[in-house]
N, C-alpha and C positions, 0 to 999 in steps of 0.2 A: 581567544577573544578577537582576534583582529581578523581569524577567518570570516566569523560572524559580520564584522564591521564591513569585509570585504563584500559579503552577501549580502550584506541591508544597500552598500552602494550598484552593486550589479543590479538591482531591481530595482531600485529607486530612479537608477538613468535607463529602464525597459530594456535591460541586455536580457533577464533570466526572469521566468516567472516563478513565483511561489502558491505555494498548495499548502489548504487542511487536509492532513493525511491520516489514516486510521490504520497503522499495521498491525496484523494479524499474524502474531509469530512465539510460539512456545517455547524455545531457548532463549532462557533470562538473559546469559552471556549475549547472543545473537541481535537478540531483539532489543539490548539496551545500546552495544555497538550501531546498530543500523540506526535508530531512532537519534540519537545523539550526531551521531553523520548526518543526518539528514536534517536536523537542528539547526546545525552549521552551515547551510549550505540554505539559509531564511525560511525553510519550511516549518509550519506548526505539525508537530505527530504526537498523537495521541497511541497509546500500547495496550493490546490486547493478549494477553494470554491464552485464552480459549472462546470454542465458540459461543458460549453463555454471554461472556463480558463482551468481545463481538458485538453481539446482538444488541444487547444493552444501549451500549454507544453508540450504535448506528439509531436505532429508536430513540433517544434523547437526544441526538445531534444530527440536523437536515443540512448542515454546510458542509460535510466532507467532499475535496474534489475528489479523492482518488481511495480505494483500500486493495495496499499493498498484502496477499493473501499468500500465507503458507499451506500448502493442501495437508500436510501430514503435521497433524498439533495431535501427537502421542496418540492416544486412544480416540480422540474423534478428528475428524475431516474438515476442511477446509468451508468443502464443498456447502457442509451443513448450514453455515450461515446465510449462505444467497438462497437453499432452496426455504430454511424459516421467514427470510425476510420476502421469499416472493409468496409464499403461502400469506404473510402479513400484510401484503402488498404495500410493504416499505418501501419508499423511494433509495435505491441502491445508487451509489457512487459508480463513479468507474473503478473497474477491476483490473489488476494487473498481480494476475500469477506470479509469485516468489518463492520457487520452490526446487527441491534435490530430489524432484521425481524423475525418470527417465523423461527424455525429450518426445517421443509418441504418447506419454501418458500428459505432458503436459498439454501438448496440441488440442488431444481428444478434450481435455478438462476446458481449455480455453474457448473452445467451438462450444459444449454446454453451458458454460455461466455466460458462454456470450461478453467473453472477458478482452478487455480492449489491448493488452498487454502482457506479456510472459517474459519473464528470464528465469535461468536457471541456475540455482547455486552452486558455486560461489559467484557471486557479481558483486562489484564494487559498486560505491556510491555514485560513481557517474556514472556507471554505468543507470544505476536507479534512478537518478536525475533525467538521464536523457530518455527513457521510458516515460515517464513523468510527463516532458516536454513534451515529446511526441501524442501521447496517447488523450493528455486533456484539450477539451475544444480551447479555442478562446473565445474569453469571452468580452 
């Protein structure tokens, strides 16, 4: 509780900005740890399990600043949401690869979706934070 207090004051006085986030990550364990960190830390995240629900949320919600993207969600790809959503010609968030793929598979993937951000797992939440930072414009 008082994390959160801390984050609603660090952004209130324009020390840290906050983001609509939309992570894309198929370990429940993983993805409810990451989500909830990132909670704490004044950000709104929204949890997708596969790239179906992905899809969904990004179609019904035009405010995402960022989706935080795991490439490997069990049986399908990461990948699959930005190339449906660019066939849909949905307006896409910024991208930032979150994934335990080797670091040349990341690059390559990053340079294709033309994704603003990559770390590689494990990374901590400032770590995610500071990608965050980094990679949204201001606006």
């Amino acid at each position: 509780m008082l994390a959160c207090h801390v984050a609603r004051f660090l952004h209130c006085a324009g020390m840290i900005r906050t983001f609509v986030l939309l992570l894309v990550e198929d370990d429940r364990v993983l993805g409810f740890v990451t989500a909830e960190a990132l909670r704490l830390r004044g950000h709104t995240v929204e949890w997708a399990t596969s790239v179906a629900t992905a899809r969904e949320r990004l179609k019904e919600r035009s405010d995402y600043h960022a989706m935080l993207l795991d490439l490997d969600l069990g049986v399908e790809r990461g990948e699959a949401i930005v190339e449906c959503l660019q066939t849909d010609r949905a307006r896409l968030p910024e991208i930032i690869i979150l994934s335990a793929q080797p670091m040349d598979v990341l690059l390559k993937t990053q340079r294709a979706l033309n994704a603003c951000g990559l770390l590689q797992k494990p990374s901590s939440v400032e770590d995610i934070d500071r990608e965050l930072q980094r990679c949204i414009p201001m606006r």
